[in-house]
N, C-alpha and C positions, 0 to 999 in steps of 0.2 A: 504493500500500500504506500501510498505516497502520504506525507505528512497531510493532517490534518487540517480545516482552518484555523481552528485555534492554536494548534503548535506551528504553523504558518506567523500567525501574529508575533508569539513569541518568540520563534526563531527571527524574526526580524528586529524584536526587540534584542535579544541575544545581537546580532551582526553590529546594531548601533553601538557596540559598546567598544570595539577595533576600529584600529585607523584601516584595517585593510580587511574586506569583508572574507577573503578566505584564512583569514584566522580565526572565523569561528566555526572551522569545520568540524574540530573534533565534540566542541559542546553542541552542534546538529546532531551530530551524529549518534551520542546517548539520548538524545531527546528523541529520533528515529528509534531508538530501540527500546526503549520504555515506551512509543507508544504501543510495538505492534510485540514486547519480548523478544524482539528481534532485529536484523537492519534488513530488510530488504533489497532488491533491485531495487525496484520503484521508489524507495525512498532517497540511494544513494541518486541516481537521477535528480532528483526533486531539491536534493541536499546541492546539486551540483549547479543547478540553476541557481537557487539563493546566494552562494557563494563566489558565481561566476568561476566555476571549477569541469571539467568534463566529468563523467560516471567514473571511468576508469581513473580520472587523479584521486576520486573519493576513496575510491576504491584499495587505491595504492595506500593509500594514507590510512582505513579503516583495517586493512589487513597486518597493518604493523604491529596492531594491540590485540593483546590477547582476552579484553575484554568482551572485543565486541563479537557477535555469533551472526551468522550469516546464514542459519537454518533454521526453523523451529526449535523449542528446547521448552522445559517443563517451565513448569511456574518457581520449580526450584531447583536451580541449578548448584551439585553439589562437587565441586573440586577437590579428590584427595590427593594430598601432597603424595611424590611418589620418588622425590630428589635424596639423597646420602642419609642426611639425617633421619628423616622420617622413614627412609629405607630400611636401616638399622635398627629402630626400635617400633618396626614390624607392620608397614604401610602396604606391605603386599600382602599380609594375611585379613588388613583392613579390608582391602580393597575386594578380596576373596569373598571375603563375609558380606558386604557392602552389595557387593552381586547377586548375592544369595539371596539377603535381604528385601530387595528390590526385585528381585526376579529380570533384570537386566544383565548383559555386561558392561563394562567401561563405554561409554559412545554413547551408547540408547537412552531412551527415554520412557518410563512405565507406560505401561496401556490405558492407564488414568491418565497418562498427559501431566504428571503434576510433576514428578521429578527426574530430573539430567544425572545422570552420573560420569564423572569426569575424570578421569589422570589430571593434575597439575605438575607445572615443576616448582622450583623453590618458592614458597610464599613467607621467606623471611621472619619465620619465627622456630627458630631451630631447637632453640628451648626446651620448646615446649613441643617437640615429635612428640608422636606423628598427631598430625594437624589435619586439618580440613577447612572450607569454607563454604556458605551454603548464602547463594548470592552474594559471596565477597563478603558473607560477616564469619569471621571468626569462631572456631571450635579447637580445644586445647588438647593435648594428651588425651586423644578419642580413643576409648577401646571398642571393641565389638558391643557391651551393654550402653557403653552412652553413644555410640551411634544408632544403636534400634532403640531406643529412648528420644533420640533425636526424629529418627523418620515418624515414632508412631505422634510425635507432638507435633508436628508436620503437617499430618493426613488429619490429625484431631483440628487443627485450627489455633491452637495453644500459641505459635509462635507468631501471628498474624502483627501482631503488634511491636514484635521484635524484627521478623525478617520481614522489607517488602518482597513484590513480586518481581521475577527475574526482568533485568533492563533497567529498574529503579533506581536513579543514582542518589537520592537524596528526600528527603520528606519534604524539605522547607526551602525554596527556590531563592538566589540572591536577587534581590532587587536594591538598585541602585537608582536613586533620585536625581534626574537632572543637574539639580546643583551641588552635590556631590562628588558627582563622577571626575576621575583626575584628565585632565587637557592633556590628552596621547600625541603626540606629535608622526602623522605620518610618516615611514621608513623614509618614500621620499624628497621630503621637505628638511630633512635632519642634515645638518650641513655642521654644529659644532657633537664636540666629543661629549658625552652623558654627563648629566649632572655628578650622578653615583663616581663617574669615572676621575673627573677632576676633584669629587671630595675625598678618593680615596689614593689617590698618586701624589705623592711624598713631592714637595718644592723640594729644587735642589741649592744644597746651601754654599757659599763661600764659592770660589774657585774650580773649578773640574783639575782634577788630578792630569798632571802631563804626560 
């Protein structure tokens, strides 16, 4: 599907906010995928229009991230770590279990539609193997009882209020007032060196060494 007219409105609100409107491809792009759980064709097209971008540049640019999904996927998509650490302290008898549990393998999606089962690789919390994430939120030191404690709270509803649905990147949308917003100076209109850049570059003192 192609965006919506209301995510239409906002994504233009979103583009106002760059001095160059394909810089707001990538925050299109989760707003393409929370609406439909997914990015579509149709959407990267749509995306591509707004941004003044081809399908294929969206394209190039959406495939970099390992966020976005490009096919259907459940409403809960569950990522188990499968990198050193969590390998170690036993993410392939997770993920074993995690199969079973769901009656999937790795890839698929249950026949309710509700949950993705996934491989990830490092998700940077090594700590605490083997790990998991279920729409990008966080679960610690999973063993087989608190991951079928996790899916039955899942299927119950229990977590509705904790996890959104897969694509959701945030509850509460930034909005930013008119008179607010900081004066971006277009790439090419920028003719001196960044502010940041001359308050952080050391004057040099006395003489230059011969």
């Amino acid at each position: 599907m192609r965006l919506s007219d209301a995510n239409v409105t906002l994504a233009r609100e979103i583009i106002a906010r760059y001095p160059k409107a394909r810089s707001a491809t990538i925050p299109l792009l989760h707003l393409a995928q929370q609406q439909d759980g997914y990015v579509t064709d149709e959407a990267m097209v749509h995306v591509g229009e707004l941004v003044g971008a081809t399908a294929a540049e969206v394209l190039g640019t959406a495939t970099f991230y390992e966020m976005f999904k490009f096919e259907p996927v459940g409403k809960y998509l569950i990522n188990i770590c499968s990198t050193m650490s969590c390998a170690l302290l036993g993410a392939d008898d997770l993920m074993h279990h995690a199969e079973h549990k769901l009656g999937v393998k790795a890839g698929a999606t249950t026949s309710d539609g509700l949950i993705t089962l996934a491989h990830a690789e490092c998700q940077a919390a090594c700590t605490e193997a083997p790990t998991l994430q279920v729409n990008y939120r966080y679960r610690f030191r999973v063993t087989n009882e608190s991951f079928d404690q996790l899916v039955d709270d899942l299927r119950a509803g229990k977590l509705d209020g904790e996890i959104p649905p897969h694509g959701t990147l945030a509850r509460n949308r930034q909005i930013i007032p008119a008179d607010r917003a900081v004066g971006v100076t277009p790439p090419d209109d920028v003719t001196a060196e960044p502010v940041w850049l001359a308050i952080e570059t050391p004057k040099p003192t006395g003489d230059a060494p011969t």
